[in-house]
N, C-alpha and C positions, 0 to 999 in steps of 0.2 A: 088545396095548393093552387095556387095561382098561377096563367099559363102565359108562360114565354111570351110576349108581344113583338112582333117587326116593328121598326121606325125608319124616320126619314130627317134628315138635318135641313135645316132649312135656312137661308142665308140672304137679308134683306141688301140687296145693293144698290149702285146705279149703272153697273155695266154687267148684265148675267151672263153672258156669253165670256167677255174678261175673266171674270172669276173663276167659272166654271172651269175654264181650263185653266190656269191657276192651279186649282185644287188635283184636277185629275193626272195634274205633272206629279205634285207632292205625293200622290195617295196610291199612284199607279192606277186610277180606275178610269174607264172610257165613256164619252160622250155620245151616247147614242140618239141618233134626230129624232125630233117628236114623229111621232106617227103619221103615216103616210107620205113620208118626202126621204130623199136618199140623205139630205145634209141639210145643214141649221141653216145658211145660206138657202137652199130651195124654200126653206120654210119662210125667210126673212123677204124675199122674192115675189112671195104669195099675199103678201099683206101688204092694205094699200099706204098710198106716201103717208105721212108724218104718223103712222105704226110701227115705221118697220124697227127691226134692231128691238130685238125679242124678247118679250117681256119675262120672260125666264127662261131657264135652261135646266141641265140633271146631267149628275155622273153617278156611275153606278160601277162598284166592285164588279169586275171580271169574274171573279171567281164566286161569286152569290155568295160573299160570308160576310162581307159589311154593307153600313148602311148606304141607301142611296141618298145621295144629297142632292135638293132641290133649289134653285135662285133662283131671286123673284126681283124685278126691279121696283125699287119703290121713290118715289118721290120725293122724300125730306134724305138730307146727308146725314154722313153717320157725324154725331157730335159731342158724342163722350165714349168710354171706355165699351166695347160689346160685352154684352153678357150673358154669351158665348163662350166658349172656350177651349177649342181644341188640342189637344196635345199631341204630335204625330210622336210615334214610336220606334225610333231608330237607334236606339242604344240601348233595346232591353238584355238584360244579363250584363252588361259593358260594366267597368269600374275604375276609375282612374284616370290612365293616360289614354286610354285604349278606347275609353268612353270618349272622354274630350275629342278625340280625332276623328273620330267616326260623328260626331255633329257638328266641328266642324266644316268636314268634307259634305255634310247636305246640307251646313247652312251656305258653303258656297257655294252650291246645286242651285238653290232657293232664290238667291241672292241674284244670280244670273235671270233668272223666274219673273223679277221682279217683287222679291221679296225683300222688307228692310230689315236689317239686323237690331234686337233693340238692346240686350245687354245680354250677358253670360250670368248665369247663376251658377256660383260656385261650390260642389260640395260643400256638405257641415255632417255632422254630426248624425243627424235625421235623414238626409236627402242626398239623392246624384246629383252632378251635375247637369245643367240643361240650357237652351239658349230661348231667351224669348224674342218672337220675331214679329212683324205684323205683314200680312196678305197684301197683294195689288191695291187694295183699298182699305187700307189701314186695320183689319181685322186683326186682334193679336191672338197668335197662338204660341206654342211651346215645340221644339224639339224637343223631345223627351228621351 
């Protein structure tokens, strides 16, 4: 049998610190500074001029039961669809009207976030509904 592996998400951008919180608004998870500095800011401080503004960053589940996510700034923009694909989980068990309001209400959480709305996927037959949305820097994920 093959044994359980830990992972880490890893997210190519041009602003990691942006993102970063970003994500850990959506995920509830916290930003803890790289090592050895009290905040990202002391780290960004320590590095000299045309470095600074931090070449990655990490959020990490409070609770140690998801994954940590890592960003990393990278040089080319993003220029077609990621192939990625998050889906946060805010309506699980929900169905109907009950569902729709409750995504909704985080897509205008999100929205404030700096999230853009991209369309509403409507029940069928097969599926919930859910909204699809895209991140500070155009990453699309799912309210699920």
């Amino acid at each position: 049998m093959a044994s359980i592996k830990q992972f880490q998400v890893t997210f190519d951008c041009a602003e990691p610190q942006r993102v970063a919180r970003f994500w850990c608004e959506v995920l509830g998870y916290t930003a803890p500074p790289p090592e050895g500095f009290a905040t990202w800011e002391d780290f960004d401080r320590s590095l000299p001029p045309g470095h600074q503004g931090p070449a990655f960053a990490s959020c990490t589940d409070p609770s140690g039961v998801g994954p940590r996510l890592f960003f990393q700034r990278v040089p080319e923009g993003k220029a077609v669809k990621n192939r990625l694909h998050l889906d946060v989980r805010v309506g699980t068990g929900l169905v109907g009207e009950e569902r729709l309001a409750t995504l909704e209400a985080e897509c205008t959480r999100l929205v404030a976030l700096g999230a853009v709305r991209v369309r509403l996927l409507t029940a069928d037959d097969e599926n919930e509904s859910c909204i699809v949305m895209q991140d500070v820097e155009g990453n699309e994920f799912c309210l699920d």
